[in-house]
Every structure is written in C-alpha cells, then in structure tokens.
C-alpha positions as CSV (number, residue, x, y, z in Angstrom):
1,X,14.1,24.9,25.4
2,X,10.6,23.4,25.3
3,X,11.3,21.5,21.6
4,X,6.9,20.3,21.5
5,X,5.7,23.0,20.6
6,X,8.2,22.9,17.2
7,X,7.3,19.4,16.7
8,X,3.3,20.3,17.3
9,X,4.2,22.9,14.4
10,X,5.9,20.4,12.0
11,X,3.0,17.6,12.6
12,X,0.1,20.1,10.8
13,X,2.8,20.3,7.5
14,X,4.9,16.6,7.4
15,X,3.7,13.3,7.7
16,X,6.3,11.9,10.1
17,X,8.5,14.1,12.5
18,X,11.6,12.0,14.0
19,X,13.2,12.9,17.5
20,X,17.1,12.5,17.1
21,X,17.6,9.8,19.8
22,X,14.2,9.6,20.9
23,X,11.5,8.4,18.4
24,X,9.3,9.4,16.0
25,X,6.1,10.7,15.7
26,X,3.5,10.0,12.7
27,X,0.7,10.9,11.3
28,X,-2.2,9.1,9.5
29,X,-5.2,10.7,7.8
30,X,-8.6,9.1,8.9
31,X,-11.8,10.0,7.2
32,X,-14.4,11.0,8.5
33,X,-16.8,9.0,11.1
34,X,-20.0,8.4,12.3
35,X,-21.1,7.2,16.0
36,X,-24.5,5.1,15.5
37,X,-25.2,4.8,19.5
38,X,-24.0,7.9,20.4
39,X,-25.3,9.6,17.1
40,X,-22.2,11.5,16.7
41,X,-20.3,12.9,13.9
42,X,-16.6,13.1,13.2
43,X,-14.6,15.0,10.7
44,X,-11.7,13.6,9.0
45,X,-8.6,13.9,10.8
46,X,-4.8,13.4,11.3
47,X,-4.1,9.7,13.8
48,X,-0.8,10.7,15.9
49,X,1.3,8.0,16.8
50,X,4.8,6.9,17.9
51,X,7.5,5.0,16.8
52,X,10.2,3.9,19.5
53,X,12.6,2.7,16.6
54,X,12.9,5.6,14.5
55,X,15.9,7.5,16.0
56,X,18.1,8.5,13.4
57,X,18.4,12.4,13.1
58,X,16.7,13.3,9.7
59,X,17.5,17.2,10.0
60,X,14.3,18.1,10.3
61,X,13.1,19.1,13.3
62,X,16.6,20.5,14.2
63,X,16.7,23.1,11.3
64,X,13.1,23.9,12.2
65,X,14.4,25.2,15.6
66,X,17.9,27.0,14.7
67,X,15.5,28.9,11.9
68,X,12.5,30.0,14.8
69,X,15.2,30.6,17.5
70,X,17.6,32.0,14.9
71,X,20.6,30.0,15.8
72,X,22.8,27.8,15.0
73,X,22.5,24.3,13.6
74,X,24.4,22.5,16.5
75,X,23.0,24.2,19.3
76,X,19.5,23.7,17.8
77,X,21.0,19.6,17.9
78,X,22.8,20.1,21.2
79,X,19.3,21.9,22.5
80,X,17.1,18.6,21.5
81,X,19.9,16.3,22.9
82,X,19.1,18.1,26.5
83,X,14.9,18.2,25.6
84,X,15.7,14.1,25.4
85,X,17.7,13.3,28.3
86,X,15.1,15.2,30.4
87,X,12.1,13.3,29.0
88,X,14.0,9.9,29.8
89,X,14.5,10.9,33.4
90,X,10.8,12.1,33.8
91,X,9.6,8.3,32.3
92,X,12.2,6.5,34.6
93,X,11.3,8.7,37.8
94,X,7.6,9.6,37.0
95,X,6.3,6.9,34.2
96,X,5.4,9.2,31.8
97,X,5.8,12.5,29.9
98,X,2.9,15.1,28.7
99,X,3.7,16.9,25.6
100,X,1.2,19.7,25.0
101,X,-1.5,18.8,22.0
102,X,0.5,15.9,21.1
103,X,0.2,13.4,23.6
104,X,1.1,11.2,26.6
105,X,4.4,9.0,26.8
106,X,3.8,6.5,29.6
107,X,6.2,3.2,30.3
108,X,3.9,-0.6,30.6
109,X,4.9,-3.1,32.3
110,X,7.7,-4.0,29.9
111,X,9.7,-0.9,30.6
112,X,8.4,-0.2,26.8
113,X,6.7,3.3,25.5
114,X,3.2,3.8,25.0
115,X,1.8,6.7,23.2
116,X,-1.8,7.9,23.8
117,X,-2.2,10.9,21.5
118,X,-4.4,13.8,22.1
119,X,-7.7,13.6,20.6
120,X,-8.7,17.4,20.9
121,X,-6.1,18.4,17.9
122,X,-6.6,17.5,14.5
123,X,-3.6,18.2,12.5
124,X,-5.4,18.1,9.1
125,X,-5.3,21.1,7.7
126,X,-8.5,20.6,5.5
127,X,-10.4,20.0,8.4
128,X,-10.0,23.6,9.8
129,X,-13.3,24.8,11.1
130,X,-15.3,21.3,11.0
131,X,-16.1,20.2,14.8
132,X,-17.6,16.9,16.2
133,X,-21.1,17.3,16.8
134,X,-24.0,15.2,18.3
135,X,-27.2,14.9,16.2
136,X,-30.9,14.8,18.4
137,X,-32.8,11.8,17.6
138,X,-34.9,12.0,15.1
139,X,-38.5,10.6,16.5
140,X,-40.7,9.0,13.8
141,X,-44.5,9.0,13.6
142,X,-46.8,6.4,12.4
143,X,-49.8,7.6,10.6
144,X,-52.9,5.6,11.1
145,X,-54.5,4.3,7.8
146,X,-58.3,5.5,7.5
147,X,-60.5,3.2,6.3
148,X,-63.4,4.2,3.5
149,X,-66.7,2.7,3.2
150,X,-67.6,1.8,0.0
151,X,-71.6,2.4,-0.8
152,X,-72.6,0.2,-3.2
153,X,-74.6,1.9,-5.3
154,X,-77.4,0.9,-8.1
155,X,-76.1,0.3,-11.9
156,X,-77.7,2.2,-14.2
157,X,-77.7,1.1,-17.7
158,X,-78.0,3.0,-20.7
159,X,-79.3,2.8,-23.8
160,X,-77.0,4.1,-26.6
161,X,-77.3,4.3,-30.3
162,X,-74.6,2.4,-32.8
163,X,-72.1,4.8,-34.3
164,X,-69.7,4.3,-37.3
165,X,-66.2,5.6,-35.9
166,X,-64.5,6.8,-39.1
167,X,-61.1,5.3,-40.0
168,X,-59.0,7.4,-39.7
169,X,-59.7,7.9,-35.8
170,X,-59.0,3.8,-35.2
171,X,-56.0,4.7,-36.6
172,X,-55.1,7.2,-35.0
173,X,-55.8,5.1,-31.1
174,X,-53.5,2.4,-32.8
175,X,-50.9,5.0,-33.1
176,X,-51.1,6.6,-29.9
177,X,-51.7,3.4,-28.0
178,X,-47.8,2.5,-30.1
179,X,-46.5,5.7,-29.0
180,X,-47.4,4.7,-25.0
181,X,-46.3,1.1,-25.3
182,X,-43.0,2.6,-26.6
183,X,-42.7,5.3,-23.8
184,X,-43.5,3.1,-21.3
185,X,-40.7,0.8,-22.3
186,X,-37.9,3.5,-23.6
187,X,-38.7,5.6,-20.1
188,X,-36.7,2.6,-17.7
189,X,-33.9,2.4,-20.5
190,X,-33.3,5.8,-20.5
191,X,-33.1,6.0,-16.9
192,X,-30.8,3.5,-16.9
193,X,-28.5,5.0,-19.0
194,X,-29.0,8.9,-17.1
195,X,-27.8,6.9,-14.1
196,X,-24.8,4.9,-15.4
197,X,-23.3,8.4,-16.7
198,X,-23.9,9.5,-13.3
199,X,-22.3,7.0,-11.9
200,X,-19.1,7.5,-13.8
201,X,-19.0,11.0,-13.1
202,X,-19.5,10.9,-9.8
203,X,-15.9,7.9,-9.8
204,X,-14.2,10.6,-11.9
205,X,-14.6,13.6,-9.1
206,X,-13.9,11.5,-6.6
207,X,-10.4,10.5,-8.4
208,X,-9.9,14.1,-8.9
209,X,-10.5,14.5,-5.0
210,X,-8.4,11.7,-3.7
211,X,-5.6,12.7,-5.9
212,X,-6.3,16.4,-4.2
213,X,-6.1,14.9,-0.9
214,X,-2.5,12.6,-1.4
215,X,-0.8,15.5,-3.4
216,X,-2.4,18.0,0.2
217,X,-0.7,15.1,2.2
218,X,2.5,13.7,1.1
219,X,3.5,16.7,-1.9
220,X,3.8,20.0,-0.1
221,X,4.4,22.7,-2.7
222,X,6.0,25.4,-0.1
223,X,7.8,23.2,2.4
224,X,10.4,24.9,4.9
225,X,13.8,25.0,2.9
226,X,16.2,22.9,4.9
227,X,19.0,24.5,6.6
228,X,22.6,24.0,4.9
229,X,25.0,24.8,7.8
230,X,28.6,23.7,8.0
231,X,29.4,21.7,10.9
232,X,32.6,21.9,13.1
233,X,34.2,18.9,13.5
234,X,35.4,18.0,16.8
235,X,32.9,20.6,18.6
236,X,32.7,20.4,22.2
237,X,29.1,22.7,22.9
238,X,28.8,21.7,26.5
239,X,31.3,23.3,29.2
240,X,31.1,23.1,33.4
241,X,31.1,26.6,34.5
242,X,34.1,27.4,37.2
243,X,32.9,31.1,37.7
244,X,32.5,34.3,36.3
245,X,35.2,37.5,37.9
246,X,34.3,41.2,38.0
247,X,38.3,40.9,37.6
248,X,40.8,39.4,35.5
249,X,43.0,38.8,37.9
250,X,41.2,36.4,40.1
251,X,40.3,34.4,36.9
252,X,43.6,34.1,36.0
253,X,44.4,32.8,39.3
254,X,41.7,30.4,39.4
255,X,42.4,29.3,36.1
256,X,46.1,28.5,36.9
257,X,44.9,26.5,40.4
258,X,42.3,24.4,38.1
259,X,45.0,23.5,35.7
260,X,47.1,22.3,38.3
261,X,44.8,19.9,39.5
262,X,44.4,18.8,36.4
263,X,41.8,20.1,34.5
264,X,41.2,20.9,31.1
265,X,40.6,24.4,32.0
266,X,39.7,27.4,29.9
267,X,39.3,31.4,29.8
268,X,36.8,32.2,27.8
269,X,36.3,36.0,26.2
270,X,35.0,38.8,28.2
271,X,31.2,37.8,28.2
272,X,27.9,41.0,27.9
273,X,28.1,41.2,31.9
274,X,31.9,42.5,31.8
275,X,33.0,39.3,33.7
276,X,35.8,36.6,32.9
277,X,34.2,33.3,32.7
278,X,36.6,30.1,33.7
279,X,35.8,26.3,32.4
280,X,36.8,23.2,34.3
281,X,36.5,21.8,30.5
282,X,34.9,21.3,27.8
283,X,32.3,18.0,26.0
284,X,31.0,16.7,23.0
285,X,28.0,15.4,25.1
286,X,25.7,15.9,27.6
287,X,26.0,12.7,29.0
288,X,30.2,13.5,29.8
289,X,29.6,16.8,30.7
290,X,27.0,15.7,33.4
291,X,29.2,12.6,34.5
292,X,31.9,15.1,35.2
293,X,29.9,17.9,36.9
294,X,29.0,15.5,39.3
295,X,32.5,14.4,40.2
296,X,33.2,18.2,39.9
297,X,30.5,18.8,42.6
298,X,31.2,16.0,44.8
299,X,35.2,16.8,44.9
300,X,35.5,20.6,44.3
301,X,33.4,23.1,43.6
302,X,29.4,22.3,44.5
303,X,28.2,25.2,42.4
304,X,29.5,24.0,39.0
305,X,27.2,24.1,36.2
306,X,27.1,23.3,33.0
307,X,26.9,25.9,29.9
308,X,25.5,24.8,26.8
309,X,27.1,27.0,23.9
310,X,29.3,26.6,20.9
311,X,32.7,28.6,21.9
C-alpha cells in the first residue's frame, strides 16, 4: 500500500501528520513573499518539514487509511508498519526516499534524516489559485526640465483716483481673511484625525483576518471523525504462507508434516480461489515474521511468503 498519498491528503487539512514508527511531518504557514533581485512574487504558503522524534502512533493517519481503503483498523496499522520498514531499507541501501509532493528523505553524514520538502505544492488551502509570478522591470524616464526666458518688460504706472471703500466691505476682507487663516489651520488637523481613524480600522480588519486565518489553521470545523474500532488483543496479522491445495487432502498432509517438524502450523478456511491455504505460523510483527521466512527459506521451503491479514 503506497501510505503518501494519504499523508499528502491529511497535510492540506492538519497541521502535523505523525508516521507510527517513523516521524512526523509538519506544517507551517508562511506569508506571502517578495524577491527584490529576481522581482518575483510568492503567495502565502504551507512550510513542510520533518521531525525524526515524533513516533508515537496518534491514530491519525491509520484511521484515515482503514476509512479510504474500507478496512480494518489493524491492517490499516499493520499496512503502515510494512510502508516503514520499506522506507528504512531504501535510506540504508539507497540514501534516500522520494515521497510524491511531499518531499525527499536523504541520510548526512551522521547517519541522521534530512528532509527537503517539495516546493511545487502548497498545502494552504487559501492560497488555491494564487501562483508565483515574475514582474518585468519597470524602466523609468527622466524628463528634462525646460528652461523659460523671462523678458523683462517696461513698468507702466498708473495714475488712479482716491476712493473711500465703505465699511462695511473692510469688514467683510477681515472676516474672510479669518475664515482662510482658520481653514488653513483646521484643514491639517482634520486630516490628522481622518487618518488616525483610518488607522485603527485598518488594525481592527486585520485582527478580524488573523483570527480568520488561526481559526482556518489550527480549528477545523468538519474534521474526519476518528475511527472507534475495538482492537484484538494478542492479534498475530502476519502469517508465512506454506501453500494453497486444489485438494483438502494434500493440505492436510502437509499440514501434519509441518507440525511435526515443529511448526506452529495452521489450516486456514477455504479461501475465494476454492484452495486450502496452510501457515508455517503466525506473528504479531513484521520484523518476526520476516526473521522466520528467511530461516523458512533457507531450511525448507524457498517459496514461503508472507501474508498480511487479520485471521
């Protein structure tokens, strides 16, 4: 079972999706960014990254599975145990594991993982339909200043005749000339104050849109409802396949040779195929079931495989 593609799933909804056995991966919202040299423009995003240390099986991503592959709860569990062990081989033969639009899982020098996460998928969900893009750069022009000749021309002066100006008209300049003095000094004030209420309405909306943002984040109003199943104790999901008889009888007979030897063996029910299945025996682990497989193979029966199945 290819278990990323869940986890990929659970990233765009939860803010930290743990591994049983593995690790965990979490998220971390960045806003949005800007690329002077480059002139290039980011939206805001979800950061992917890993923690090593967080192991412990939260129930998660294991109830996720059993619900999209509609099956149980401990084969969902015994299905991530085997996604695991397969991941561990890759980094110890190959040095590193590619999960599809989450990342790459590498090994340094100190036999400890690095994570580089995949930068083409953002996992905010507010960010659907905003792309990076690259700005052209804007060329400025400077206009040349044009200088004017002033012609200095002859004064003429004129002769006028003395006029009363009635009383009420000096009045009347004192007023308006009050009214200017007053506008010209109440103008900048009220400015002032048109800006300071801008000001604190713009720090209200962006409260409003912060608190938007966490409750988007961290407060998910239709989460996936976890999976209540009971869990058997003293299951045994993983079996080493003897063989499978067209009839009974040989089963029977090589069910009473491997118990003989030994072996834990079993007869299982008649399976879809009409055929008896045998079991050398069965495990609560993939590591023991692969331990004995091999000593199986080496001493026995080279075609013994194991079955991964709750009985």
């Amino acid at each position: 079972m290819n278990i990323e593609s869940y986890i990929s799933q659970l990233l765009y909804r939860y803010q930290c999706v743990t591994v049983p056995g593995f690790g965990a991966f979490l998220t971390e919202i960045k806003s949005a960014q800007w690329n002077e040299n480059a002139n290039s423009f980011f939206p805001p995003k979800k950061q992917v990254s890993f923690n090593a240390h967080l192991k412990n099986n939260d129930g998660l991503l294991a109830n996720h599975v059993a619900r999209a592959e509609k099956t149980s709860y401990e084969y969902a569990v015994s299905a991530i145990q085997y996604e695991v062990v397969q991941w561990k081989k890759s980094l110890e033969e190959n040095g590193v594991v590619k999960l599809k639009n989450i990342g790459e899982l590498s090994l340094n020098s100190d036999s400890y993982i690095v994570f580089k996460p995949n930068d083409q998928t953002n996992y905010l969900t507010t960010s659907f339909g905003l792309a990076s893009f690259v700005s052209p750069m804007v060329k400025r022009t400077v206009v040349e200043e044009t200088k004017v000749t002033k012609v200095e021309t002859e004064t003429i002066t004129l002769e006028t005749e003395e006029r009363t100006t009635p009383a009420y008209l000096k009045y009347a300049a004192v007023l308006a000339l009050g009214l200017g003095i007053t506008g010209a000094v109440g103008y900048p004030v009220y400015q002032n104050q048109i800006e300071s209420q801008t000001v604190l309405v713009e720090t209200a909306v962006q409260k409003k849109v912060n608190a938007k943002i966490q409750e988007a984040t961290f407060f998910i109003k239709s989460p996936i409802p976890a999976v209540t199943l009971a869990v058997k104790e003293n299951t045994k999901p993983y079996h080493i396949m003897a063989g499978a008889f067209r009839e009974e009888a040989n089963a029977d007979k090589i069910y009473k040779r491997l118990t003989e030897q030994g072996y834990k063996a079993k007869r299982i029910s008649i399976n879809k195929h009409g055929l008896y299945p045998v079991l050398y025996g069965s495990y609560a682990t993939y590591a023991e079931a692969e331990k004995a497989q091999k000593e199986i193979q080496k001493n026995d029966n080279p075609q013994a495989w194991i079955l991964i199945e709750s009985l």
